[in-house]
N, C-alpha and C positions, 0 to 999 in steps of 0.2 A: 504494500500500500504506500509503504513512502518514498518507493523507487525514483517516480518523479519529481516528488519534492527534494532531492537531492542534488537534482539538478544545477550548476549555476547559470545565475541571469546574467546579463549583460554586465561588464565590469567585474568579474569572476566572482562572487560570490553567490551564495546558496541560501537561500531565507532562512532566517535566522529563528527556530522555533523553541520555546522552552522560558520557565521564566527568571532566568538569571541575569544577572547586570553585565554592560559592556558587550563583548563579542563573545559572551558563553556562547554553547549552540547543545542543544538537548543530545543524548549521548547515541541514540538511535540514528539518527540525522547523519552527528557524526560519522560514526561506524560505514554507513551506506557509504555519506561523501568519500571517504577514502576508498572502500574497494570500488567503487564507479571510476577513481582516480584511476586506480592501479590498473584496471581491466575493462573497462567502457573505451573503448576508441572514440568511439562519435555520444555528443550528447542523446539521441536518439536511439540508442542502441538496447534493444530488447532485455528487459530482467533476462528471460528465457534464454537469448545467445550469450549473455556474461555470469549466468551461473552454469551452463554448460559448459563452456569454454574452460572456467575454472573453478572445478569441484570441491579441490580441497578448500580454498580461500574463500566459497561462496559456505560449506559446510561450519567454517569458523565464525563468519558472519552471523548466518543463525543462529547459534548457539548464545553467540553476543547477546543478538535482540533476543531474543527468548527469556535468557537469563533478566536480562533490564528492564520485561517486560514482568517476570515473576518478583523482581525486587522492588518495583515501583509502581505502579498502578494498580496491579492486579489486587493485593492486598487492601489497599485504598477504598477500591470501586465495592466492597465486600461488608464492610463497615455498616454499620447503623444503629446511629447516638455511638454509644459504647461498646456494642457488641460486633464482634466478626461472624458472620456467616459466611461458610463456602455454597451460598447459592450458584456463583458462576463456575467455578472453575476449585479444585482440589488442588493442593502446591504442600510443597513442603520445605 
């Protein structure tokens, strides 16, 4: 999903998403922009042909976002008042 937003716009950067001061940039974002650096030839260039292309380095990726996504949101979105329920999703 945030393939495209990884993208940069004109003047080389990449929108800046997350809510930190200055030129933080949300760690998922991050993660994307570099292996899109490493291995997107063309801005345009399909999720599909650049995790093909490089399996091991797209397989790492995942696990990045995965993990960032079980340490950060996931537990958040679970929440209500005081209490956690795993109505969405079971983590550990």
């Amino acid at each position: 999903m945030y393939w495209p937003h990884a993208i940069p716009f004109e003047g080389g950067k990449v929108l800046r998403q997350g809510g930190g001061r200055g030129d933080s940039q949300a760690e998922i974002v991050r993660a994307i922009e570099s292996f899109r650096k490493r291995h997107a030839s063309e801005a345009g260039e399909s999720l599909y042909r650049a995790r093909t292309k490089n399996p091991v380095d797209w397989s790492r990726l995942l696990r990045t976002v995965e993990w960032k996504l079980i340490d950060m949101p996931i537990p958040r979105l679970q929440v209500t008042g005081r209490e956690e329920d795993h109505f969405l999703y079971e983590y550990g």
